[in-house]
DSSP file (Angstrom, degrees, kcal/mol; ACC not computed):
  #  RESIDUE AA STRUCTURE BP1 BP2  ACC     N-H-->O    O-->H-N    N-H-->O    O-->H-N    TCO  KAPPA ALPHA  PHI   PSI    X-CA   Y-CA   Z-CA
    1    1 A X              0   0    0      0, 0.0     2,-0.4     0, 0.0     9,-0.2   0.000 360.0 360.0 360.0 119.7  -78.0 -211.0  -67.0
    2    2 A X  E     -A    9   0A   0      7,-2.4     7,-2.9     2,-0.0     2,-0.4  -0.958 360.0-140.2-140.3 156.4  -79.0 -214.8  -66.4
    3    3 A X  E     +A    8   0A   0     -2,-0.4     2,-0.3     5,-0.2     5,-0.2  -0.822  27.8 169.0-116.2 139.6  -76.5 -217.3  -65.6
    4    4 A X  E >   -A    7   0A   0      3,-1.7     3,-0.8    -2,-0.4    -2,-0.0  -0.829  60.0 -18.1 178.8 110.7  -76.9 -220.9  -67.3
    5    5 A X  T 3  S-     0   0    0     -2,-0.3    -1,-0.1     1,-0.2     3,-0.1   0.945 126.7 -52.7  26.0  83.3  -74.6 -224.2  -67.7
    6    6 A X  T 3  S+     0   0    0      1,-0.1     2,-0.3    -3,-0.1    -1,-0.2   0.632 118.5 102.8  14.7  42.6  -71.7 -222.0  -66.8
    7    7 A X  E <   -A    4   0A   0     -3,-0.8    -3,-1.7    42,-0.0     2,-0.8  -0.943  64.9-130.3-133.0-178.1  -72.0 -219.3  -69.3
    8    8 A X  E     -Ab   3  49A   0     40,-3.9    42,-3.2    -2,-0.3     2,-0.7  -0.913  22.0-154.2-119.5 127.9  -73.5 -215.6  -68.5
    9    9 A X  E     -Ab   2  50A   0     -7,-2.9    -7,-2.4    -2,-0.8     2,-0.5  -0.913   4.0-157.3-109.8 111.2  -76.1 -214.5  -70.9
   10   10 A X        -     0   0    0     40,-1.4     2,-0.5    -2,-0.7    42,-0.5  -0.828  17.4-160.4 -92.2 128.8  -76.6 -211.0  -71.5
   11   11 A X        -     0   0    0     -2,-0.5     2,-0.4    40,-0.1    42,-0.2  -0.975  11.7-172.6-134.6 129.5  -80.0 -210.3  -72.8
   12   12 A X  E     -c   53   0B   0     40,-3.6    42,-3.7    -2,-0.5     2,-0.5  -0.924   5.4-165.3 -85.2 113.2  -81.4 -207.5  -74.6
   13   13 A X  E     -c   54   0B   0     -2,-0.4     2,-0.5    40,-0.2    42,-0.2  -0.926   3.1-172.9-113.5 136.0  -84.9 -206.7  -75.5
   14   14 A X  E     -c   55   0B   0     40,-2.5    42,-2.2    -2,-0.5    43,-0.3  -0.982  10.1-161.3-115.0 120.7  -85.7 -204.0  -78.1
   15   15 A X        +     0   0    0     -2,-0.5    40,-0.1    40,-0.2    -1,-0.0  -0.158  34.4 156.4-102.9  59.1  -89.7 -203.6  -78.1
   16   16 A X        -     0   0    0      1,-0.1     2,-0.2     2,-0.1    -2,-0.0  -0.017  51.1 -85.3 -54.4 161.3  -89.8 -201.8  -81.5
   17   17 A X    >   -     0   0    0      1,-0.1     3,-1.4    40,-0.0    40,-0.1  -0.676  38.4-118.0 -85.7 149.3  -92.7 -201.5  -84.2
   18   18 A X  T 3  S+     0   0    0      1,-0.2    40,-0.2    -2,-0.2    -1,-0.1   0.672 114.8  62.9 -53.5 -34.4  -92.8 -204.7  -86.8
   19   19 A X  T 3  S+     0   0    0     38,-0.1     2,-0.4     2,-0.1    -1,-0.2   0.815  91.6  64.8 -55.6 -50.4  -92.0 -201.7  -89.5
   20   20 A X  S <  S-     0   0    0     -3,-1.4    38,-0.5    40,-0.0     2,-0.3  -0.806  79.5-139.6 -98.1 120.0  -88.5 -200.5  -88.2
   21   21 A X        -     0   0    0     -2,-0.4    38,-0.3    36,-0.1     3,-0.1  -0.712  24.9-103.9 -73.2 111.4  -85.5 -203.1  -88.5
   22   22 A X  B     -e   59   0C   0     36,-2.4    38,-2.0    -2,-0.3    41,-0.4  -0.122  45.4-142.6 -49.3 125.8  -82.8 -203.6  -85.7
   23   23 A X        -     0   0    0     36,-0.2     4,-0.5     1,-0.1     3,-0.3  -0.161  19.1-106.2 -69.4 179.1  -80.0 -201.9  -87.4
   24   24 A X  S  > S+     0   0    0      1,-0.2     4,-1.9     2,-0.2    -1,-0.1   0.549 107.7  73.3-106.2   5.0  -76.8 -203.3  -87.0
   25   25 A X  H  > S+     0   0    0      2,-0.2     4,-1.2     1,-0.1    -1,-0.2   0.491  94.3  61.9 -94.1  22.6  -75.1 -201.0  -84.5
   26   26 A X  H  > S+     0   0    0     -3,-0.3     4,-1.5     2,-0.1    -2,-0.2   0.848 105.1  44.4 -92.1 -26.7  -77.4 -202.5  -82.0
   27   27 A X  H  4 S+     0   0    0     -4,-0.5    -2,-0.2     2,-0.2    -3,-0.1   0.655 113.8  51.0 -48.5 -51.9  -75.8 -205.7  -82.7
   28   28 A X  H >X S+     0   0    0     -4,-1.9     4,-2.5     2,-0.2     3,-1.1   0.965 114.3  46.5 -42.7 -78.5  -72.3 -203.7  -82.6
   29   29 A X  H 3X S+     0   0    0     -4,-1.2     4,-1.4     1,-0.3    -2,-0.2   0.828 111.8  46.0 -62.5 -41.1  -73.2 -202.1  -79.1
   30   30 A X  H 3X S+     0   0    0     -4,-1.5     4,-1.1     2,-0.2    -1,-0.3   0.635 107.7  58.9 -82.2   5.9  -74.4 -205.0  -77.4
   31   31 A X  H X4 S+     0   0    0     -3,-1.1     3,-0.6     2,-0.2    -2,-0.2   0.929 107.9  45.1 -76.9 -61.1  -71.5 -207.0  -78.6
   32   32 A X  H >X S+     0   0    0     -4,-2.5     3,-1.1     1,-0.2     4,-0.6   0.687 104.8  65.8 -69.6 -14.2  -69.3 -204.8  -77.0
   33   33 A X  H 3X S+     0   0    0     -4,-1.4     4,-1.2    -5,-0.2    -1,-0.2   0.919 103.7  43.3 -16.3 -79.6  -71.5 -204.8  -74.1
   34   34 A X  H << S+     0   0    0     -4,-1.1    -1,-0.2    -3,-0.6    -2,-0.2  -0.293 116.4  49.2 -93.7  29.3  -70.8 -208.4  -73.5
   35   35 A X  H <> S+     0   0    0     -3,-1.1     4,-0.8     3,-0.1    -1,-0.2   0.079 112.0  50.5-139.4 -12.8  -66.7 -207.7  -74.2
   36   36 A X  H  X S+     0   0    0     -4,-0.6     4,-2.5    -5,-0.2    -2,-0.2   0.839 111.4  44.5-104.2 -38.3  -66.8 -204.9  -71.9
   37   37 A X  H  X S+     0   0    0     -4,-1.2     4,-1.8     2,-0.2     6,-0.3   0.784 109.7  57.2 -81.0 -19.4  -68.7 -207.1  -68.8
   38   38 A X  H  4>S+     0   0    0      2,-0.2     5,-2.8    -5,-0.1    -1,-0.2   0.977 109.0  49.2 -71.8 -43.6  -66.1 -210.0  -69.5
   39   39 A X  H ><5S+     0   0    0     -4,-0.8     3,-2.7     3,-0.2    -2,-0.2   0.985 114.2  45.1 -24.9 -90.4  -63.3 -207.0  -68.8
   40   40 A X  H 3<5S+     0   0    0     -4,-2.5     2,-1.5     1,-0.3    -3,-0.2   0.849 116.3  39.5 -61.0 -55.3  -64.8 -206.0  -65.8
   41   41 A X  T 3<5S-     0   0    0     -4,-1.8    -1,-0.3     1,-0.1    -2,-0.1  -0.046 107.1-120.9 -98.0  51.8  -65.6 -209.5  -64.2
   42   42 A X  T < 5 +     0   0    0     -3,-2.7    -3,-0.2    -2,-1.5     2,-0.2   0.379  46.5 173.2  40.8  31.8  -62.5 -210.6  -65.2
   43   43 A X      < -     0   0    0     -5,-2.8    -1,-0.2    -6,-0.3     3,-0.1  -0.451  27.4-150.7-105.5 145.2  -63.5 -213.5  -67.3
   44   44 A X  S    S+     0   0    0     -2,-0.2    -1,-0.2     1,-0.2     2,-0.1   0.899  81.6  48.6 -67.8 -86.4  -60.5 -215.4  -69.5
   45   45 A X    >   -     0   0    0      1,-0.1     3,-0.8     3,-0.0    -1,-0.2  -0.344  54.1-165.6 -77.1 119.6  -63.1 -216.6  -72.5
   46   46 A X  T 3  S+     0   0    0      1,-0.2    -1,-0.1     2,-0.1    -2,-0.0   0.094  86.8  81.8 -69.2  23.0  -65.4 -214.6  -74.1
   47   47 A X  T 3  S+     0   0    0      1,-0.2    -1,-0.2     3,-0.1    -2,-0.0   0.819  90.4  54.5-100.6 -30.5  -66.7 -217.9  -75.2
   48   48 A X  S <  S+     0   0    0     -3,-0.8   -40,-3.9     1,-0.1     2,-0.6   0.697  91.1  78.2 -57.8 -26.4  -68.5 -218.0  -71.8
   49   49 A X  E     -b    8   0A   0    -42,-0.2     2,-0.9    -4,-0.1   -40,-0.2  -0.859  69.8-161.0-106.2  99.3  -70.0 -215.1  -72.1
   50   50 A X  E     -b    9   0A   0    -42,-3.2   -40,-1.4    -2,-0.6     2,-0.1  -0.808   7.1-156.5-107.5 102.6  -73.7 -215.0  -74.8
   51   51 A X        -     0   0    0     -2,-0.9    22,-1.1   -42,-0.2     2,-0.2  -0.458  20.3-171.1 -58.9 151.1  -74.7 -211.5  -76.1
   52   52 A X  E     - d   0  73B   0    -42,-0.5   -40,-3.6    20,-0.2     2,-0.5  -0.902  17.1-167.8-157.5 120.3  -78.8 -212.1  -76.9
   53   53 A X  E     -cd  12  74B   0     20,-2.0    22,-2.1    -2,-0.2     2,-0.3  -0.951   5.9-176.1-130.4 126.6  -80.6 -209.6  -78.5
   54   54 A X  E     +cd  13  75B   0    -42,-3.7   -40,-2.5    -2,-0.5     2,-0.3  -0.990  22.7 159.7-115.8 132.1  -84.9 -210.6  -78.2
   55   55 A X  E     -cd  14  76B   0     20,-2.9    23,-2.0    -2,-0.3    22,-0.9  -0.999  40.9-137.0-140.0 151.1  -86.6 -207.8  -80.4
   56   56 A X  S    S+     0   0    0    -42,-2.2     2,-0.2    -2,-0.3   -38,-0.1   0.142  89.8  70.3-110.7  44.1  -90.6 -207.9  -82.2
   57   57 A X  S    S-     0   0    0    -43,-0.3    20,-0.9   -40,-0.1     2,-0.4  -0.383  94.8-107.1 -71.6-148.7  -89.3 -206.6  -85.0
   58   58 A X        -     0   0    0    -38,-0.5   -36,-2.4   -40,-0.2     2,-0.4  -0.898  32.5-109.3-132.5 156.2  -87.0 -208.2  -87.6
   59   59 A X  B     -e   22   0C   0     -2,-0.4   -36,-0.2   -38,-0.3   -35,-0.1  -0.699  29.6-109.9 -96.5 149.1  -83.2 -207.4  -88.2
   60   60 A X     >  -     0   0    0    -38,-2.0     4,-0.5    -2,-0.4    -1,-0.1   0.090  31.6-112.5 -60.1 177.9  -81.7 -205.6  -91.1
   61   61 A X  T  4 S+     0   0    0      2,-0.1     4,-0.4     3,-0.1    -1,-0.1   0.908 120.7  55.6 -88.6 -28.9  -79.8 -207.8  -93.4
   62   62 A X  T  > S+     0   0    0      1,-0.2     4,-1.9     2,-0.2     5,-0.4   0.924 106.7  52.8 -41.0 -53.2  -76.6 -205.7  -92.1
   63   63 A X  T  4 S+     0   0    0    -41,-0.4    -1,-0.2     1,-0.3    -2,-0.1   0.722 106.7  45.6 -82.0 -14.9  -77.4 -206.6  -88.6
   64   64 A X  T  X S+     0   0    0     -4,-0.5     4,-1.8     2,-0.1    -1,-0.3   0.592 108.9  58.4-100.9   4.1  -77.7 -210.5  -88.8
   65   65 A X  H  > S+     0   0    0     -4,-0.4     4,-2.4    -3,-0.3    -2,-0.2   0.938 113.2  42.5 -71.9 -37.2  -74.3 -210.5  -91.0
   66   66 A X  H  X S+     0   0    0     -4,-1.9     4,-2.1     1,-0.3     6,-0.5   0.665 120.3  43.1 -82.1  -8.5  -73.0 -208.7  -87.6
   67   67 A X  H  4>S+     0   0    0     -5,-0.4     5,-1.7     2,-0.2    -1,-0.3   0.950 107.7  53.5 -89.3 -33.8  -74.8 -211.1  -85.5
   68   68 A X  H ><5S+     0   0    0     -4,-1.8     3,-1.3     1,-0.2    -2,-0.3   0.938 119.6  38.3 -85.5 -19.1  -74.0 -213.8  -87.2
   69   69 A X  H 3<5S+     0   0    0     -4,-2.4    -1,-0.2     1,-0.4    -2,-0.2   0.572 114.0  46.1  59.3-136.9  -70.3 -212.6  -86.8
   70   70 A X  T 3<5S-     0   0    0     -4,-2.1    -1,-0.4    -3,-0.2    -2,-0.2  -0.354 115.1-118.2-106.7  20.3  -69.9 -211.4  -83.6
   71   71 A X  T < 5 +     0   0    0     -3,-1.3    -3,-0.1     1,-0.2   -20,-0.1   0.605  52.9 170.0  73.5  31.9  -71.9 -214.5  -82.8
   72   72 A X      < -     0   0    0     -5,-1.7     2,-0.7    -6,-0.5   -20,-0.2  -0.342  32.0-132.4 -37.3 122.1  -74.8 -212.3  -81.4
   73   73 A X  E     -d   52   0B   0    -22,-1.1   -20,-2.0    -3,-0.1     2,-0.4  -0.883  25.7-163.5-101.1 139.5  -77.7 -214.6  -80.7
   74   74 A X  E     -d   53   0B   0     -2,-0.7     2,-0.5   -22,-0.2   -20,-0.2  -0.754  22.0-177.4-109.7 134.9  -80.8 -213.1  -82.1
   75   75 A X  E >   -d   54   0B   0    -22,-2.1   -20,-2.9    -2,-0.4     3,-0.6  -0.898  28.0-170.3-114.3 114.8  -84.9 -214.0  -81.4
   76   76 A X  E 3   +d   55   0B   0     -2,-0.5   -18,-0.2     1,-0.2   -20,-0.1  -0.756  59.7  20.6-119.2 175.7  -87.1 -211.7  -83.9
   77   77 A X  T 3  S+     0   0    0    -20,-0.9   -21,-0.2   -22,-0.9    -1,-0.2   0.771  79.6 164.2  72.2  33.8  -90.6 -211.0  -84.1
   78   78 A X    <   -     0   0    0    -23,-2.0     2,-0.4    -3,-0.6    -1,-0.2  -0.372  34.7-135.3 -70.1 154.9  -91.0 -212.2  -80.3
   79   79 A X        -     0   0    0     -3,-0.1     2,-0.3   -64,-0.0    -1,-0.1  -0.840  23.6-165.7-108.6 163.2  -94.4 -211.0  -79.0
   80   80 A X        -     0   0    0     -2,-0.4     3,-0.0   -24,-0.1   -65,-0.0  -0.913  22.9-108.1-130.3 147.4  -94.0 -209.6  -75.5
   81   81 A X        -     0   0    0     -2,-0.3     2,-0.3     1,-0.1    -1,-0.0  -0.295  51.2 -92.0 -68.3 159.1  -97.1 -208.7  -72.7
   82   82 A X        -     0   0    0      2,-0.0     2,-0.3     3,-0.0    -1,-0.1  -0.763  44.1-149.5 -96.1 151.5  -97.6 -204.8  -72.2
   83   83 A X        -     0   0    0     -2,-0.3     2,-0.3    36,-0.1    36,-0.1  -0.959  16.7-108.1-125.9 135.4  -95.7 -203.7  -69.6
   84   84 A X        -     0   0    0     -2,-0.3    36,-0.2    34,-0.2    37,-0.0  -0.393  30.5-173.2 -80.9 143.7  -96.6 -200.9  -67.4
   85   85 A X        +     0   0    0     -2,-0.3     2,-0.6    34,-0.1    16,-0.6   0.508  46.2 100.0-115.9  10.0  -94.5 -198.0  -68.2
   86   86 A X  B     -F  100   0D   0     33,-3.4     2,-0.8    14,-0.2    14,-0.2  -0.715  55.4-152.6 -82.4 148.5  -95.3 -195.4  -65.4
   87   87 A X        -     0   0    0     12,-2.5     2,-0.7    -2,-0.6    31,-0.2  -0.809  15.9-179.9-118.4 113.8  -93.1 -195.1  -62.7
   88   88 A X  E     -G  117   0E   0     29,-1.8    29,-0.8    -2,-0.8    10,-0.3  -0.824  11.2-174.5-111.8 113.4  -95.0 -193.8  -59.6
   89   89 A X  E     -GH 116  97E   0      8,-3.2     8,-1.6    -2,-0.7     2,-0.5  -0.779  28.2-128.8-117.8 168.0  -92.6 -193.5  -56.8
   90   90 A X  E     - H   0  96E   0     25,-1.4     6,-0.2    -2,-0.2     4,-0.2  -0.908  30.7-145.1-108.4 131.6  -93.3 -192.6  -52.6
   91   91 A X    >   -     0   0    0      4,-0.7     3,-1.6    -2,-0.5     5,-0.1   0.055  33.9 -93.9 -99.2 175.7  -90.6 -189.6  -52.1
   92   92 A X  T 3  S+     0   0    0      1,-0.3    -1,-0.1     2,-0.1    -2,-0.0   0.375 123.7  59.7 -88.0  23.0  -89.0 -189.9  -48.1
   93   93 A X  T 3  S-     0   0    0      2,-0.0     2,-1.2     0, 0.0    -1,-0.3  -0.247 124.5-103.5-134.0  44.7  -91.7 -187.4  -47.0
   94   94 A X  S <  S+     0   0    0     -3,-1.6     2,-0.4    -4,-0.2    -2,-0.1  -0.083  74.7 141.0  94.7 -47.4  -94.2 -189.3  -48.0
   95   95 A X        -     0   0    0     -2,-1.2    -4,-0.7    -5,-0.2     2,-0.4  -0.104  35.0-148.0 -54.3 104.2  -95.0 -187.7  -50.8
   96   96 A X  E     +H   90   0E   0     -2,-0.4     2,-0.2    -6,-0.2    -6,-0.2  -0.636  21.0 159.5 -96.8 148.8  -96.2 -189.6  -54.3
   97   97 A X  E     -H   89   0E   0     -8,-1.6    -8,-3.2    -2,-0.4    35,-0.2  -0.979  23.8-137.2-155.9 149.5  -95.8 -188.8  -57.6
   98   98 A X  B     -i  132   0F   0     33,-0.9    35,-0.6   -10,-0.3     2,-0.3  -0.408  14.8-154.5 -99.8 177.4  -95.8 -190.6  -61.1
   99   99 A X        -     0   0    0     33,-0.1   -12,-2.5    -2,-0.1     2,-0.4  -0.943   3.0-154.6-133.6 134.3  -93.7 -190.4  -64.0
  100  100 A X  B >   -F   86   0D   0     -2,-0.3     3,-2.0   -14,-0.2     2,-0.2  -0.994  35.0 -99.6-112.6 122.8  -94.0 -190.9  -67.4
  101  101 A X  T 3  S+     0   0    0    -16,-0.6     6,-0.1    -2,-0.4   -15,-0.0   0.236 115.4  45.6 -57.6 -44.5  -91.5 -191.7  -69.9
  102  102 A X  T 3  S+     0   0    0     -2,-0.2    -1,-0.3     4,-0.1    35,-0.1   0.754  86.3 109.0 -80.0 -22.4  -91.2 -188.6  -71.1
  103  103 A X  S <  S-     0   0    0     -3,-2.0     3,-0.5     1,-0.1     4,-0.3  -0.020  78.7-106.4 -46.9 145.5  -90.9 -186.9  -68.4
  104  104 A X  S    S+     0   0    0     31,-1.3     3,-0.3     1,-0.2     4,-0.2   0.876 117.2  35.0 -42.5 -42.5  -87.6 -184.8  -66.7
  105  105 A X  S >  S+     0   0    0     30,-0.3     3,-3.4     1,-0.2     4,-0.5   0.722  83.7 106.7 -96.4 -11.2  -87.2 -187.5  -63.9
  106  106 A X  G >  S+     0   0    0     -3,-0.5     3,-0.8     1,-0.3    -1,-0.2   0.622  87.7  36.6 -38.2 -56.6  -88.1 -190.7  -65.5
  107  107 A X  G 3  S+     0   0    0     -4,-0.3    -1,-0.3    -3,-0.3    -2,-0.1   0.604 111.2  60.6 -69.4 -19.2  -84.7 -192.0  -65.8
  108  108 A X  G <  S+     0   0    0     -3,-3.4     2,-0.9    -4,-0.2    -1,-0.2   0.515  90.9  81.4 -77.8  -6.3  -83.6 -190.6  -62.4
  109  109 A X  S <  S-     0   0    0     -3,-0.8     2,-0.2    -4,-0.5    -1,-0.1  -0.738  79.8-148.3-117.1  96.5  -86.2 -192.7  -61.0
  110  110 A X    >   -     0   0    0     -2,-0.9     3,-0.8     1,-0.1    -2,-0.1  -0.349   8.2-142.7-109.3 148.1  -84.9 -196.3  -60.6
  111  111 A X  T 3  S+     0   0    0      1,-0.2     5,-0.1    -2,-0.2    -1,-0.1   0.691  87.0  61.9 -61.1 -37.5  -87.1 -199.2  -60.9
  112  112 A X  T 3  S+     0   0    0      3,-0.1    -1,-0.2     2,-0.0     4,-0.2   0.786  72.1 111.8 -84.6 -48.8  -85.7 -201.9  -58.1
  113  113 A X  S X  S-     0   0    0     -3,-0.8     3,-1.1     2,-0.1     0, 0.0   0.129  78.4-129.1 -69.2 159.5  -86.2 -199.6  -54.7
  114  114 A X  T 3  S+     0   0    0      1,-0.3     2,-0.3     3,-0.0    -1,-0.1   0.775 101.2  75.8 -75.2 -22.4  -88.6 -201.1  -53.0
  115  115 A X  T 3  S+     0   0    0    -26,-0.1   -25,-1.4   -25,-0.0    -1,-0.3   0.323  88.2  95.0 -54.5   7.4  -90.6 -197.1  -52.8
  116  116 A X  E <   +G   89   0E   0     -3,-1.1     2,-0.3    -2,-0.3   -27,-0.2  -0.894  45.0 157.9-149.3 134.1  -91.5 -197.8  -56.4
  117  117 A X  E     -G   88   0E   0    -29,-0.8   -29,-1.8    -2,-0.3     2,-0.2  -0.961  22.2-142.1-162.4 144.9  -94.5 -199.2  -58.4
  118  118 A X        -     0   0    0     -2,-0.3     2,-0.2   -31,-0.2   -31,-0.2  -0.846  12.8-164.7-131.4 163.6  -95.7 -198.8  -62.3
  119  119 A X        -     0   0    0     -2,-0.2   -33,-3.4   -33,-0.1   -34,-0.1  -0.884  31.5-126.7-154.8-173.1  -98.5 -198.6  -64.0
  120  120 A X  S    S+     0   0    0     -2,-0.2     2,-0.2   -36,-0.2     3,-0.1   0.165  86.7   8.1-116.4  10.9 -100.3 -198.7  -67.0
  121  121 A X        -     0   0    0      1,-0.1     5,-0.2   -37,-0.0    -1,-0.1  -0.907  68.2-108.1 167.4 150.7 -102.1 -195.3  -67.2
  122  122 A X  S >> S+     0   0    0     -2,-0.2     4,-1.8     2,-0.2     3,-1.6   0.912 116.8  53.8 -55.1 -44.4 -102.4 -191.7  -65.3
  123  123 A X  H >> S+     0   0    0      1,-0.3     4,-1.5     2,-0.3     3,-1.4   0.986 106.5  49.8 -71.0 -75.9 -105.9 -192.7  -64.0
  124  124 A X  H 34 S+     0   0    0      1,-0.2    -1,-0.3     2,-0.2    -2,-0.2   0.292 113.1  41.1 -80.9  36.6 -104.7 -195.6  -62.6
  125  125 A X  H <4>S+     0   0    0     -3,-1.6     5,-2.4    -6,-0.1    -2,-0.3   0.211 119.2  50.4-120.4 -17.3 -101.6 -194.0  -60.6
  126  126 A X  H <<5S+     0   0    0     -4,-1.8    -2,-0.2    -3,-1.4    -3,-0.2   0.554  98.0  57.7 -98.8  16.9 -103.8 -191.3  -59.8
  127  127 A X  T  <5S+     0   0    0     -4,-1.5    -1,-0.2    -5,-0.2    -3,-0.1   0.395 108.6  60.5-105.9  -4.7 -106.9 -193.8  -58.4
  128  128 A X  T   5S-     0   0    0     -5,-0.4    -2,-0.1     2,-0.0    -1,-0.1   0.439 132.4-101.2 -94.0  -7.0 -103.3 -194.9  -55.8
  129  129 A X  T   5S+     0   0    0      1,-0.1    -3,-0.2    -4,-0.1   -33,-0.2   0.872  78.1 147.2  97.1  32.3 -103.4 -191.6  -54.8
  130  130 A X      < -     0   0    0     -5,-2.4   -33,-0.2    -8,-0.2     2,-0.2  -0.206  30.4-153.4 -54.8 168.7 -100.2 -190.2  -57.3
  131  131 A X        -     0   0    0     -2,-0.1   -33,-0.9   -33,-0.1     3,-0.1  -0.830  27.8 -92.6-121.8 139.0  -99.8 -187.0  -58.9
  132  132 A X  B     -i   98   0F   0    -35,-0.2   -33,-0.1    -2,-0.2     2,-0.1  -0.075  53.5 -92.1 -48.7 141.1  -97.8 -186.1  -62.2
  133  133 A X        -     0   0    0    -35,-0.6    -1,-0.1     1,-0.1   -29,-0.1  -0.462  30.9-136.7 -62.0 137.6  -94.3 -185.0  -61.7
  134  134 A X  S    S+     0   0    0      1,-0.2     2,-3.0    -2,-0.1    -1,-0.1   0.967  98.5  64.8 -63.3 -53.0  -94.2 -180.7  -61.3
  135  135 A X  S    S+     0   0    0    -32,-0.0   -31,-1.3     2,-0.0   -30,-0.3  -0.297  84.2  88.4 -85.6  79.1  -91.1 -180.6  -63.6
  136  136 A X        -     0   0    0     -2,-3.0     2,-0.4   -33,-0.1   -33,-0.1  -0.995  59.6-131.8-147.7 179.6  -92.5 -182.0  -67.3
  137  137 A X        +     0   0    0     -2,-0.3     2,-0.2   -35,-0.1    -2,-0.0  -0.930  60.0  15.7-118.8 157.6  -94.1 -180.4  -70.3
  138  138 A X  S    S-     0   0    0     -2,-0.4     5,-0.3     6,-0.1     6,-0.3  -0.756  88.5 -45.9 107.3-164.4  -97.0 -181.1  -72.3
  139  139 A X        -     0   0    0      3,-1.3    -2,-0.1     4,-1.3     0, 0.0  -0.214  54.8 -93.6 -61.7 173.6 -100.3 -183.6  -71.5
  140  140 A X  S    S+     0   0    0      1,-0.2     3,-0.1    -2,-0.1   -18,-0.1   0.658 130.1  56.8 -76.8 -12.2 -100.8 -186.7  -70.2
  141  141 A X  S    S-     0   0    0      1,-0.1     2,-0.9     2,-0.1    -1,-0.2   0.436 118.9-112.0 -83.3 -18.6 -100.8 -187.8  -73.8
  142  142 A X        +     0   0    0      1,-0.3    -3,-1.3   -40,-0.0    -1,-0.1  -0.874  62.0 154.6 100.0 -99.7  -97.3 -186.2  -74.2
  143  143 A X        -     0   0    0     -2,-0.9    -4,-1.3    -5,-0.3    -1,-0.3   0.900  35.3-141.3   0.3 121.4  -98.4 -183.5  -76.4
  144  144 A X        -     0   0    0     -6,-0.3     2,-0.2     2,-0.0    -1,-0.1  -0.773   5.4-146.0 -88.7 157.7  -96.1 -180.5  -76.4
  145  145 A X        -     0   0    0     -2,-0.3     2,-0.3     2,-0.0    -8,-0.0  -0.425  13.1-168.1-104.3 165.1  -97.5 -176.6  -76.5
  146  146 A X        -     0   0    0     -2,-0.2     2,-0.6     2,-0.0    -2,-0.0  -0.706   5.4-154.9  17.4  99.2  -95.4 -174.5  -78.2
  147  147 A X        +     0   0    0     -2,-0.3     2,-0.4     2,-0.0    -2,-0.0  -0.748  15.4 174.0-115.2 111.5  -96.1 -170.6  -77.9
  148  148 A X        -     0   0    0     -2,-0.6     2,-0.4     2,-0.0    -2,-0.0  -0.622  22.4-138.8 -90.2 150.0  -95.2 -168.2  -80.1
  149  149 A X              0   0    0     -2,-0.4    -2,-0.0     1,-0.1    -1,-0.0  -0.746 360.0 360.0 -78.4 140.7  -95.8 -164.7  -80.5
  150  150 A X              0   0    0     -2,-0.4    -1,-0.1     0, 0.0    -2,-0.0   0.492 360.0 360.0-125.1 360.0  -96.5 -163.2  -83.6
């Protein structure tokens, strides 16, 4: 949310592969997004209010008819930094442990508190003295096992 010659800009980034096209019910959902936060903070004119969708991909041709619209504003094919995407947090007994995207807690695990710091690899959340969350399945690579019996 960034705030800018008195209008409120809601911005979205989708960091998708060049291949795959924002559809247009992303366009749809953040639209109503930005109809749903004008509701809540009580704002007369939606006219105040700029949905922004930043993506590096490209939009479908369905999704810039809806953008153009719903008056969506769209940037594509932005390039973006890598971002680190573990979330290593220290629990109130001390205790640290990372997470990884896939992982059970991942979402539970919220980026702001000051306990909280990411990184770009297992190695380096376990060279901070982390350990992998008990509850996931798979590698560090993500790989799921399967085992069947036969």
């Amino acid at each position: 949310i960034c705030h800018k010659d008195h209008k409120t800009h809601l911005v979205q980034c989708k960091r998708w592969k060049k291949e795959k096209p924002i559809r247009e019910n992303a366009i749809a959902q953040l639209y109503g997004t930005a109809f749903r936060y004008a509701l809540e903070t009580n704002v007369l004119f939606l006219e105040s209010i700029v949905p922004v969708l930043i993506t590096t991909s490209t939009l479908s041709p369905e999704a810039k008819q809806f953008a153009q619209l719903l008056k969506v504003r769209t940037k594509e094919i932005h390039s973006m930094k890598p971002h680190p995407k573990i979330k290593c947090n220290i629990r109130a007994n001390g205790e640290k442990i990372y997470h990884l995207p896939m992982d059970q807690q991942y979402y539970s695990v919220k980026a702001s508190s000051p306990d909280i710091m990411k990184c770009f690899s297992c190695e380096e959340a376990e060279s901070h003295g982390f350990r992998r969350a008990y509850k996931w399945h798979g590698d560090k690579l993500g790989s799921v096992f399967l085992i069947v019996k036969i």
